[in-house]
C-alpha positions as CSV (number, residue, x, y, z in Angstrom):
1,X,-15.2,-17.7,-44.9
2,X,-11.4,-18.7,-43.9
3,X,-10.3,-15.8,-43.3
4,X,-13.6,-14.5,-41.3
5,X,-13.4,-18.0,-39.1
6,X,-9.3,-17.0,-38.7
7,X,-10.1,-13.4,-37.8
8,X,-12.5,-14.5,-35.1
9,X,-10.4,-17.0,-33.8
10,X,-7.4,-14.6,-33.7
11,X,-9.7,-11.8,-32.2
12,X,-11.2,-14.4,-29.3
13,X,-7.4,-15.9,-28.8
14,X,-6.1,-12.1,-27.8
15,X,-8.7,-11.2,-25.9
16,X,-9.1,-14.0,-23.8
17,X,-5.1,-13.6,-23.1
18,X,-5.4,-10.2,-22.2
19,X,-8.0,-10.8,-19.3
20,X,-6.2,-13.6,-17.4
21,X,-4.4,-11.2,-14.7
22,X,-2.5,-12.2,-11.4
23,X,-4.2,-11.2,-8.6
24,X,-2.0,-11.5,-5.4
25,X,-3.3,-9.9,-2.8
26,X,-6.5,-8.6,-1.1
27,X,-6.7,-5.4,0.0
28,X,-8.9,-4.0,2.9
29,X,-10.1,-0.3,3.2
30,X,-11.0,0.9,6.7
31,X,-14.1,3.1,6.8
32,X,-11.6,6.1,7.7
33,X,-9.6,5.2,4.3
34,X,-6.3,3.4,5.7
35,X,-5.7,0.3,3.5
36,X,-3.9,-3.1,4.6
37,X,-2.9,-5.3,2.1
38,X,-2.1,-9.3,2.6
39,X,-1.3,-12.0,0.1
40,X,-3.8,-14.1,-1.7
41,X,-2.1,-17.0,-1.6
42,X,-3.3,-19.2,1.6
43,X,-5.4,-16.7,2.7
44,X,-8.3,-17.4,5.1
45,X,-11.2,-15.1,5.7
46,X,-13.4,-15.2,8.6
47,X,-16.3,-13.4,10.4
48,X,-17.2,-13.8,14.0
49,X,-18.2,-11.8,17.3
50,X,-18.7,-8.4,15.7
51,X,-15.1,-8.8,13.7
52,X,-13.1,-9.7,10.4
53,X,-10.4,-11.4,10.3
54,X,-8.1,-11.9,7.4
55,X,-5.0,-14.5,7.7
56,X,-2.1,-15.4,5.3
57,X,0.9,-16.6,5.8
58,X,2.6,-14.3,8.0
59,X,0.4,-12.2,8.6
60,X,-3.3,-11.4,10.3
61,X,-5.8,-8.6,10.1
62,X,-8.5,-8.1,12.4
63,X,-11.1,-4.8,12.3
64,X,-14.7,-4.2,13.9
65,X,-17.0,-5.0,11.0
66,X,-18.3,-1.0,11.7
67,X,-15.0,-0.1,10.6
68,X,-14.4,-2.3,7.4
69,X,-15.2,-0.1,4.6
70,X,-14.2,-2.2,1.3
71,X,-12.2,-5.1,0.0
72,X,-10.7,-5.5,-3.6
73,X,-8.5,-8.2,-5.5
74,X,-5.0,-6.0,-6.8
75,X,-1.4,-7.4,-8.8
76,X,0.7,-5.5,-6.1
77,X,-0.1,-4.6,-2.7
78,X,-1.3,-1.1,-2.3
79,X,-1.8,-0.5,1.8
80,X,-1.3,3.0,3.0
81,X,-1.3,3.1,6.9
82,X,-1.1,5.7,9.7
83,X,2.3,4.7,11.5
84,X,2.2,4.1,15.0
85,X,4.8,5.2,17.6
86,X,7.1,2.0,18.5
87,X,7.3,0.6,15.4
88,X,10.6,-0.6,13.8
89,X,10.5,2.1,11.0
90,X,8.8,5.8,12.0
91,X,8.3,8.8,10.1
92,X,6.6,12.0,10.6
93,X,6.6,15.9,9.2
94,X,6.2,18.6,11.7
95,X,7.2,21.8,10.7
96,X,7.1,20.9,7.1
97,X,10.7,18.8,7.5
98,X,10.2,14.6,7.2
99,X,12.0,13.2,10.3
100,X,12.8,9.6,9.6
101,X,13.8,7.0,12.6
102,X,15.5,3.7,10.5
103,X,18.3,1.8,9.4
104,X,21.1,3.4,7.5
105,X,20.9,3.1,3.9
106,X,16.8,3.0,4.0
107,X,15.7,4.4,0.9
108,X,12.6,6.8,1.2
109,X,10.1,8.1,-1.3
110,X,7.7,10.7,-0.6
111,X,5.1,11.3,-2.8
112,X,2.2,14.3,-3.0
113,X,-1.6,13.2,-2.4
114,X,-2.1,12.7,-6.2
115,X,0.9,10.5,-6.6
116,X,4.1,12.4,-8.1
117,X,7.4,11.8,-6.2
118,X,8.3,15.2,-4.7
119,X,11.4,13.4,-2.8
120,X,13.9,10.9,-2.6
121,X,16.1,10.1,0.1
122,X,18.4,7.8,1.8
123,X,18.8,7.6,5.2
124,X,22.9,7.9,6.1
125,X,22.6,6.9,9.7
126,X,21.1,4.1,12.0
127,X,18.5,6.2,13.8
128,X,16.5,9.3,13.8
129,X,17.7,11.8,10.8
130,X,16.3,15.1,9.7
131,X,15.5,14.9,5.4
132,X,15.4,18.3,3.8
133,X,12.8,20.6,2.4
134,X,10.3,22.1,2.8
135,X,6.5,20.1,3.0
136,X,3.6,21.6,2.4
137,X,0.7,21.3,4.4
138,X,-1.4,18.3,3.7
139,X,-1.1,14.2,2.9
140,X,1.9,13.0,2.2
141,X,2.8,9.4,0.9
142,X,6.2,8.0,2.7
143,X,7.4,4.9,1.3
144,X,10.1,3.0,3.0
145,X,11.1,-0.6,4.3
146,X,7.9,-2.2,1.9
147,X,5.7,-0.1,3.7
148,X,3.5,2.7,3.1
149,X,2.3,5.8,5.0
150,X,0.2,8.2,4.7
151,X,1.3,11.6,6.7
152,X,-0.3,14.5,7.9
153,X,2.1,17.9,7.4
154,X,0.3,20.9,9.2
């Protein structure tokens, strides 16, 4: 009877353990499949005038409720955006070679549609540099600066 109460116990103990997980951010999916991701932490939700926003600490999110596609709880942030010209950090493939406009010593990962890293780089000059081989046609995920994008190569 011990050793059954102990088992249970024991059994309980671990499994309760192994279901407490740390959540830290929410992340949105657009109805078109780009992801944004923000922190948990302090993190204030709202609905009004056709649109939701989404504000932590630092950041805001705001999308037309026809164009908010799902939200989930994650441990790490997991956002994969288009990029958009004028931002600090821009990347594109056009004839299957990854150009890459950023800071020296950037370190960028590209990875194929189903996840494996298919190459690593790091940038040697301030400014726009040409990164080797050849990219097939299709997504690509570039990874650089805490950001993710998703790229088109044609």
């Amino acid at each position: 009877m011990k050793s059954s109460l102990l088992c249970l116990l024991l059994t309980f103990g671990t499994t309760m353990g192994a279901g407490a997980q740390s959540l830290d951010y929410l992340t949105v999916r657009t109805a078109d499949g780009q992801e944004h991701s923000l922190p948990a932490d302090g993190l204030k939700i709202t609905f009004g005038n056709g649109s939701f926003t989404a504000t932590a600490p630092g950041a805001t999110l705001t999308l037309p409720l026809a164009g908010l596609g799902s939200m989930f709880f994650a441990q790490q942030p997991t956002s994969v955006a288009v990029p958009t010209a004028g931002e600090a950090t821009d990347a594109n493939i056009r004839n299957g070679r990854l150009t890459v406009t950023a800071q020296a010593g950037t370190c960028i990962r590209i990875y194929t549609a189903d996840g494996r890293l298919s190459a690593a780089h790091v940038q040697t000059v301030t400014g726009t540099e040409s990164h080797g081989g050849r990219f097939t046609a299709g997504i690509h995920i570039v990874k650089m600066n805490g950001k993710t994008f998703k790229l088109l190569a044609r």
